[in-house]
C-alpha positions as CSV (number, residue, x, y, z in Angstrom):
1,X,110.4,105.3,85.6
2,X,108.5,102.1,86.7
3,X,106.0,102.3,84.2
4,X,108.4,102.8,81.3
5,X,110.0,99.6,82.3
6,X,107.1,97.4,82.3
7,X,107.4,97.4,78.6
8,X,111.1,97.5,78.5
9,X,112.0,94.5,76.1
10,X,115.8,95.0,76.9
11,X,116.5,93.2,80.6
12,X,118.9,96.4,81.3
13,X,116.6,98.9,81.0
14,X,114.5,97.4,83.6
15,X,117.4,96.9,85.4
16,X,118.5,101.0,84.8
17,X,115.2,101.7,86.0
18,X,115.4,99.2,88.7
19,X,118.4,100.4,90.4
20,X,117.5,104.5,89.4
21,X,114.2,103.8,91.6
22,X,116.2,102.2,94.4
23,X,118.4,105.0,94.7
24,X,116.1,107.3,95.1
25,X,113.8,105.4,97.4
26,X,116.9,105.5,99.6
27,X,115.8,109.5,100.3
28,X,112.2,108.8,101.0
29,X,109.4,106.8,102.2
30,X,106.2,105.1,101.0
31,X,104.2,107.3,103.5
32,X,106.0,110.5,102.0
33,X,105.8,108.7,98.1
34,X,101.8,108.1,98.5
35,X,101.1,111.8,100.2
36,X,102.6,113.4,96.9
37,X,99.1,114.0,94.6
38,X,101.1,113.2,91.5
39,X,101.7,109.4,92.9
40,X,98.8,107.4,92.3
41,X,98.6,103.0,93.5
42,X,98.9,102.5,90.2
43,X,102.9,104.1,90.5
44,X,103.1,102.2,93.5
45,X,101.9,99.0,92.4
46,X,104.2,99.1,89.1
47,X,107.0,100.2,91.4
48,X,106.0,97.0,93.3
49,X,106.7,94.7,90.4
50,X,109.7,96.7,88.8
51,X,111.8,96.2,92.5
52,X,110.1,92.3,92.9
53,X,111.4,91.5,89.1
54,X,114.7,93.3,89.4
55,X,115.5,91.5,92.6
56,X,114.3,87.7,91.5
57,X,116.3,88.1,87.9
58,X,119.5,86.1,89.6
59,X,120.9,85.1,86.4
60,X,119.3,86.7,84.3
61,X,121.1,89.6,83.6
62,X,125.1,90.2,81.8
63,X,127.8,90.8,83.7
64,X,127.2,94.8,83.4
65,X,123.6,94.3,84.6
66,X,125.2,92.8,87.5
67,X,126.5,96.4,89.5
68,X,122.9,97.3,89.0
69,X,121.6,94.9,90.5
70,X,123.5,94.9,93.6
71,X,122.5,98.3,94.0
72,X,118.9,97.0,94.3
73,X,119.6,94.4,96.5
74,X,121.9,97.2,98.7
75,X,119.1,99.5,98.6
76,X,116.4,97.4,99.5
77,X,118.4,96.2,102.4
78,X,118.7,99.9,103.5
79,X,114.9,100.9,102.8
80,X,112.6,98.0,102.9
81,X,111.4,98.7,106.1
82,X,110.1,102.0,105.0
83,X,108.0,100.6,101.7
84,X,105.6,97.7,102.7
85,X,103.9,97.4,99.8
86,X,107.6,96.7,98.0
87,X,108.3,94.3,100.8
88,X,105.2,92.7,100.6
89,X,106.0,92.2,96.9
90,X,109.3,91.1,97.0
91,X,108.9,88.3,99.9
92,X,105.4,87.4,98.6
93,X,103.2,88.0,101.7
């Protein structure tokens, strides 16, 4: 999902994508994510810039982008403690 939105021209489907990944990172953890063999630093790193862009895009998104972004910033309030890297990315550290 991450990697399709890297090329996304249209700001809601990197916001889609955004907010689809933040629901489900809700149900796991980056330990659990990087243990699967089908998840490679690559996913994470792109994952890492899709949830950093999603969240820094104040204003840059319509009204109806706007429920989809607060369900980034909700999740990532729930979760970021369990995803480093994303944290990492997000505060720039």
């Amino acid at each position: 999902m991450s990697s399709w939105a890297e090329d996304a021209v249209d700001w809601s489907c990197t916001m889609m994508a955004s907010s689809i990944c933040a629901l489900i990172l809700d149900s796991t953890s980056e330990t659990i994510l990087q243990s699967n063999p089908l998840f490679s630093r690559d996913n994470l790193i792109s994952l890492c810039q899709l949830i950093r862009r999603s969240l820094t895009a104040f204003g840059k998104y319509t009204e109806s982008e706007a429920d989809l972004h607060e369900i980034v910033v909700s999740g990532y309030s729930r979760w970021a403690d369990r995803y480093p890297h994303i944290k990492a990315a997000v505060e720039g550290k």
